[in-house]
C-alpha positions as CSV (number, residue, x, y, z in Angstrom):
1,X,-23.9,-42.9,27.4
2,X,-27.4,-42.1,28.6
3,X,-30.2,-40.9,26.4
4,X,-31.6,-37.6,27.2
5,X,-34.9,-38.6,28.3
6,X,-33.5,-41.6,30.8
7,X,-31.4,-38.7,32.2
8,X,-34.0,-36.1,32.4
9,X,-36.4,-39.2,34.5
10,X,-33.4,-40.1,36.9
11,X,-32.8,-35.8,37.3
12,X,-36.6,-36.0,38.1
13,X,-36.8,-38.9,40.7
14,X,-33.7,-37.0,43.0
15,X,-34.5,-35.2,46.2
16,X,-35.0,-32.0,46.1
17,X,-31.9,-30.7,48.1
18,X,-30.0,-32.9,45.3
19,X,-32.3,-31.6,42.3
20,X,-31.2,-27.9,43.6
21,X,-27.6,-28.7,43.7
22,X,-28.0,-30.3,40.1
23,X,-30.1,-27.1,38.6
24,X,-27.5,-24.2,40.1
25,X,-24.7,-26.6,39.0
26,X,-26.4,-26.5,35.8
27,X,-27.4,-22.8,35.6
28,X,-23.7,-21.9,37.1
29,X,-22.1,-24.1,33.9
30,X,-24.2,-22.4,31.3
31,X,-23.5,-18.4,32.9
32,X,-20.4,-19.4,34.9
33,X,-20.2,-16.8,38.1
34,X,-17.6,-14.3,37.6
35,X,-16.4,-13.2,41.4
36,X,-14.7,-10.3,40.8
37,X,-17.5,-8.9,38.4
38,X,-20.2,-10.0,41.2
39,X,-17.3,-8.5,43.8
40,X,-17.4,-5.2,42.6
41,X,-21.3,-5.0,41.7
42,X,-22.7,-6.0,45.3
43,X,-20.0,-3.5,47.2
44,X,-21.7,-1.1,44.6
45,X,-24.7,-2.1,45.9
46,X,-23.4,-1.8,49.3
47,X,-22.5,2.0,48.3
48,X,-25.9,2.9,46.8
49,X,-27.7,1.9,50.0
50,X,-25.4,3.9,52.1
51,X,-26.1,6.7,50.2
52,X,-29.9,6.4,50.4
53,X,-29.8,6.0,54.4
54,X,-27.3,8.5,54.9
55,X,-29.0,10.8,52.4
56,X,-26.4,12.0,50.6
57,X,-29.0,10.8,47.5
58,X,-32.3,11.5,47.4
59,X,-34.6,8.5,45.5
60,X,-37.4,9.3,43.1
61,X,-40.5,7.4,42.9
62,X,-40.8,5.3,40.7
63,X,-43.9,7.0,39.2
64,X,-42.6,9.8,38.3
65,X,-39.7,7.7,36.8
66,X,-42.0,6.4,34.3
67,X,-43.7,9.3,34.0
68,X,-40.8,11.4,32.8
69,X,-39.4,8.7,30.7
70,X,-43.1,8.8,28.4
71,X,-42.8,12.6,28.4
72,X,-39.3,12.3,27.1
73,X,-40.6,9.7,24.6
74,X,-43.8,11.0,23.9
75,X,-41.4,14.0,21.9
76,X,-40.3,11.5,19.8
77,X,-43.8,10.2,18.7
78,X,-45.5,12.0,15.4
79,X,-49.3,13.3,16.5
């Protein structure tokens, strides 16, 4: 069995089209992709920006997001 640190110097001394495939593999191992889930969010996605250009939604700045979120916090906050 290797030792971290030989692994980590053999990880280091790969391409880099291999060291990408060996990071996502890693990544994908630790937060494994779950289609459906990512299904389901990008034709939400998909839906959202339909709306937008279609106009069926109208988007706020965000600006005025913030602005009205520290109004609505600022009643919270003791003078």
């Amino acid at each position: 069995m290797l030792d971290a640190n030989k692994l980590i110097s053999m990880a280091e001394s790969l391409p880099i089209d291999l060291k990408t495939r060996l990071i996502e593999s890693l990544l994908n191992s630790l937060n494994p992709s779950q289609e459906e889930i990512d299904a389901l969010w990008a034709a939400e996605a998909e839906m959202r920006i339909e709306e937008i250009k279609s106009g069926k939604v109208q988007t706020i700045p965000g600006d005025e997001v913030f602005k009205s979120m520290t109004n609505s916090l600022n009643v919270f906050v003791l003078p």
